[in-house]
C-alpha positions in Angstrom: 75.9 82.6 91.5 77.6 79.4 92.1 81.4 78.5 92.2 82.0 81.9 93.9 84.5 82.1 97.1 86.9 84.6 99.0 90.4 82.6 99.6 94.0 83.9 100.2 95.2 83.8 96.5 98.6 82.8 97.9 100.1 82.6 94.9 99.1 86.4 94.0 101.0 86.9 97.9 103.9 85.8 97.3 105.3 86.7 93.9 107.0 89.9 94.9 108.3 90.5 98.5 109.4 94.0 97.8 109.9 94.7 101.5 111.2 93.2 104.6 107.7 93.5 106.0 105.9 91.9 103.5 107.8 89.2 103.7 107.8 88.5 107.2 103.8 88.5 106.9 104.1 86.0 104.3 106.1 83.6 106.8 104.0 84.9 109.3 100.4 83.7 107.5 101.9 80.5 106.9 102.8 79.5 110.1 99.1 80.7 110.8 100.3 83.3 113.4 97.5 85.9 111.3 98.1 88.5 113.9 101.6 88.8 113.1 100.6 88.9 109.5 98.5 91.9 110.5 101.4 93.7 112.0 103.7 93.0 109.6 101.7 93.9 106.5 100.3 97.4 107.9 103.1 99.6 107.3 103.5 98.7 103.6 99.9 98.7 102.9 99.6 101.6 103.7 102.9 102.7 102.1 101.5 101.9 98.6 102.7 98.2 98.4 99.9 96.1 96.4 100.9 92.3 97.2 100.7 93.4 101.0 97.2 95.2 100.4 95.8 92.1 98.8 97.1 89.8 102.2 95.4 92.9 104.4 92.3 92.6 102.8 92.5 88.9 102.8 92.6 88.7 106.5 89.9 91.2 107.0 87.7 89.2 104.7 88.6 85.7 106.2 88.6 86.9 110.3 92.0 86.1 110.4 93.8 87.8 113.0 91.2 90.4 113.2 87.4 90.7 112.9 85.8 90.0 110.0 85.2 93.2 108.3 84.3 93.2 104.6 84.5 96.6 104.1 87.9 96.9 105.3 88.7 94.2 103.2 87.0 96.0 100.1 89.4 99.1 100.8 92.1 97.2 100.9 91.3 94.9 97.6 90.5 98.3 95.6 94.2 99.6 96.5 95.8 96.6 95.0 93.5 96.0 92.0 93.8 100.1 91.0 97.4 99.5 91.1 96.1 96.5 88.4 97.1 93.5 90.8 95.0 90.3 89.4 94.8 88.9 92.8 92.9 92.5 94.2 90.8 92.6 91.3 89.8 89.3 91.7 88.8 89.6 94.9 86.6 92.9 94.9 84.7 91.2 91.8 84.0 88.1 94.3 82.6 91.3 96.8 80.6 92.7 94.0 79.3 89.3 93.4 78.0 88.1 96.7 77.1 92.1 97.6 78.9 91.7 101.1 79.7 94.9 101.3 76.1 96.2 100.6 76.2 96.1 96.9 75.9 93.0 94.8 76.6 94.2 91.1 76.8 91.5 88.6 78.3 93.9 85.9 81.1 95.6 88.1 82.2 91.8 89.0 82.1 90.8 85.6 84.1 94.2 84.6 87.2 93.3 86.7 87.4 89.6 86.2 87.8 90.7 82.6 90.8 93.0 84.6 92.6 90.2 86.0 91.7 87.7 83.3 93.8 90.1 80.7 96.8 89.4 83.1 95.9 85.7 82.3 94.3 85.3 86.1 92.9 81.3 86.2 90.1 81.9 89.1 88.9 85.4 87.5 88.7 83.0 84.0 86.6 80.5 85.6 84.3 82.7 87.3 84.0 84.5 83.8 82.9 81.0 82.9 80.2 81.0 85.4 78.9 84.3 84.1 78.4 83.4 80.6 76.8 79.6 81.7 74.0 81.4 84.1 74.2 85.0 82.1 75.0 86.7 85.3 76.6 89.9 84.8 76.9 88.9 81.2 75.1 87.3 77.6 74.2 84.0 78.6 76.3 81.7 75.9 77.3 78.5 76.9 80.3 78.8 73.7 81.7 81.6 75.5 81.3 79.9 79.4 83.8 76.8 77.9 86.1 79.0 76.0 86.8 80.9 79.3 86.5 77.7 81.4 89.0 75.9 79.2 91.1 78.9 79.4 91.2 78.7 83.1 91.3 74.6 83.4 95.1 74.8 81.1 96.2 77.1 83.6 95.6 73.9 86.2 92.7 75.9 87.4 90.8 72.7 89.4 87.3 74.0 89.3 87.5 74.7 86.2 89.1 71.6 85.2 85.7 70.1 87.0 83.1 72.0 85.4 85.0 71.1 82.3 84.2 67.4 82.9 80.9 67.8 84.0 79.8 69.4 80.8 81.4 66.8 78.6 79.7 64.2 80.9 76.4 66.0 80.7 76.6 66.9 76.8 76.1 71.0 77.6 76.2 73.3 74.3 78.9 69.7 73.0 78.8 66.3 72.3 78.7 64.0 75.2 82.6 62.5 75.6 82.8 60.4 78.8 87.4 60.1 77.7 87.6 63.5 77.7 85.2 64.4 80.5 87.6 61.5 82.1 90.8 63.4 81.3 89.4 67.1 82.8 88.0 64.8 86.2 91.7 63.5 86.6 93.5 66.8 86.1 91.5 68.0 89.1 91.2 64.9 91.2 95.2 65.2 90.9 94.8 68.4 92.8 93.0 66.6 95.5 89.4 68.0 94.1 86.8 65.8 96.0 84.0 66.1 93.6 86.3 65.1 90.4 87.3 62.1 92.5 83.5 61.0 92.5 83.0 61.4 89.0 86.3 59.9 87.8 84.9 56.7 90.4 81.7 56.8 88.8 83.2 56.3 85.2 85.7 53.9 86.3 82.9 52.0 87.8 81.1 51.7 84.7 83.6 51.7 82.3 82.9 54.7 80.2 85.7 57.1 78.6 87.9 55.1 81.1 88.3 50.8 80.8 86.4 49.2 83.3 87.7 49.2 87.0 86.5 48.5 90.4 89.5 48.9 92.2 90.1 52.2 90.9 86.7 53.3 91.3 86.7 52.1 95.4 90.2 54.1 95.3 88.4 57.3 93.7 85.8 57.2 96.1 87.6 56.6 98.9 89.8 60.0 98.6 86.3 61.9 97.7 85.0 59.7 100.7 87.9 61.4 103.0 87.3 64.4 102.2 83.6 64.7 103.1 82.0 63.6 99.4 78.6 62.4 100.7 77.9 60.5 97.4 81.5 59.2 97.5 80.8 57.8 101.3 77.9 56.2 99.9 79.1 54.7 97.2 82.0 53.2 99.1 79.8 51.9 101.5 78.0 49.6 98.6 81.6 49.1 97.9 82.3 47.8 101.0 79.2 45.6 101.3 79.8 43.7 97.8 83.7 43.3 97.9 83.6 45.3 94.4 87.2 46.6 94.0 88.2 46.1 98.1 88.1 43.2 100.1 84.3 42.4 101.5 84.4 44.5 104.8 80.7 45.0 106.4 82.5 47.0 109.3 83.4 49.3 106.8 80.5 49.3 104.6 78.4 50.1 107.7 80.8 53.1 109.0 80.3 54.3 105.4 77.3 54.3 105.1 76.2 55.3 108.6 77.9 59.1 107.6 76.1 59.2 104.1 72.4 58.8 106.3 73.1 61.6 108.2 73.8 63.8 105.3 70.2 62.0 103.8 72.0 60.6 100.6 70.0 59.0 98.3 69.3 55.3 100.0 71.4 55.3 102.1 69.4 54.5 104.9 68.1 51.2 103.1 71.4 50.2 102.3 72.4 50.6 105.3 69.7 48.4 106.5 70.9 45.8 104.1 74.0 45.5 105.1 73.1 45.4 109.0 71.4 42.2 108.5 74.8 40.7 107.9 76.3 41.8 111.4 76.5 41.1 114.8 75.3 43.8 117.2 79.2 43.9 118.2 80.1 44.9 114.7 77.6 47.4 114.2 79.1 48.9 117.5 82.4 48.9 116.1 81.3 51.0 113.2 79.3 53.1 114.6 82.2 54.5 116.5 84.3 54.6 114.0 81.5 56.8 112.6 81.5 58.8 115.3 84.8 59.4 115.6 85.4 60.0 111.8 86.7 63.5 111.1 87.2 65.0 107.4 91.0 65.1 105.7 92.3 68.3 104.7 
């Protein structure tokens, strides 16, 4: 099942510090000191404390400040989503989905999303979303999937907000609306969500459900770009090359493009030919160490 993955639900973490403890892990996981987190989030763990079971089984699941252990981690998720925490129940119906603790069960993840979705829980929403689009775990009903994905996308759920855009882009189970597929995209590229930077690019570039716009689409691009978006990176490249939206820069075009051919995007390797005929072997260097030295924003 797509869309699925195990994160630190801080927000779940920090709403209630009932204890000293607890709240010296949570300054303790944000520093990144995870063993300290450990320590610190033991004793009321295993005194009955929910929000601190949830960070336990967190770092056991992530490897953080102790080996990776997903059944440790399920133990510890259990507690806290019997006590009815939305964050635990979350989490053990992420387990249940990927069967990494030796049981994949499409209907038990399905059973306590619906938990943590009737305490209004955005990810649990969206991943209810996923179930009813691919009829994992429940009746395949594309109506149901965007009622449950719109829930979770006006919580300022980003993936949701995503998926959202995609299927008004796409025309799934509705009518095809590139302005409001345009509005979803920029509710999650605000959130810094690389693949709804792409797609709000793309319809800037074209000028549909948005008003034409190069220089927006080359600035759309270029945060997907930084954050790893092969097709982004590819795009900027023939950005780059034409002077569509930026200032002409072959350099840059080349450096581009260079990291979309080694992820095999579509053309790239022709276009990058292209725009090597229009260099000196000294600029080609140049951008192929900035290339090399290229490294992925946060």
């Amino acid at each position: 099942m797509r869309g699925i993955a195990i994160t630190l639900l801080l927000a779940a973490v920090f709403i209630q510090p009932a204890t000293a403890d607890y709240a010296a892990g949570v300054a303790a996981y944000q520093r990144a000191d995870y063993a300290a987190a450990l320590e610190e989030w033991r004793a009321p763990a295993e005194a009955g404390e929910a929000d601190a079971q949830l960070g336990l089984g967190n770092l056991y699941v992530n490897g953080e400040g102790v080996e990776q252990d997903f059944d440790e981690a399920e133990k510890w998720f259990m507690k806290a989503a019997e006590q009815g925490l939305a964050g635990g129940q979350y989490n053990i119906g992420l387990l249940y989905a990927q069967g990494w603790t030796g049981e994949q069960d499409s209907d038990k993840a399905v059973a306590w999303w619906l938990k943590a979705a009737a305490q209004e829980h955005a990810g649990s929403e969206y991943q209810l979303g996923l179930a009813h689009e691919h009829g994992w775990g429940a009746e395949a009903d594309m109506a149901a999937a965007i009622d449950w994905y719109t829930r979770s996308a006006e919580r300022g759920y980003a993936s949701a907000q995503y998926m959202l855009g995609l299927i008004y882009t796409k025309g799934r189970s509705v009518e095809i609306d590139a302005a409001t597929a345009a509005g979803w995209y920029r509710k999650a590229a605000d959130q810094g969500f690389a693949e709804a930077e792409y797609n709000l690019g793309v319809l800037y570039f074209k000028g549909e459900g948005v008003e034409e716009d190069y220089a927006k689409a080359a600035q759309f691009y270029q945060s997907a770009a930084d954050k790893g978006s092969i097709d982004a990176q590819n795009n900027l490249a023939g950005m780059y090359a034409l002077g569509l939206g930026v200032e002409r820069d072959f350099v840059l075009a080349y450096m581009w493009s260079t990291l979309a051919v080694a992820e095999d995007a579509e053309n790239a390797e022709e276009n990058r030919a292209r725009i090597a005929q229009r260099m000196s072997p000294e600029e080609i260097a140049k951008a192929e160490r900035m290339a090399a030295e290229w490294q992925p924003v946060e």
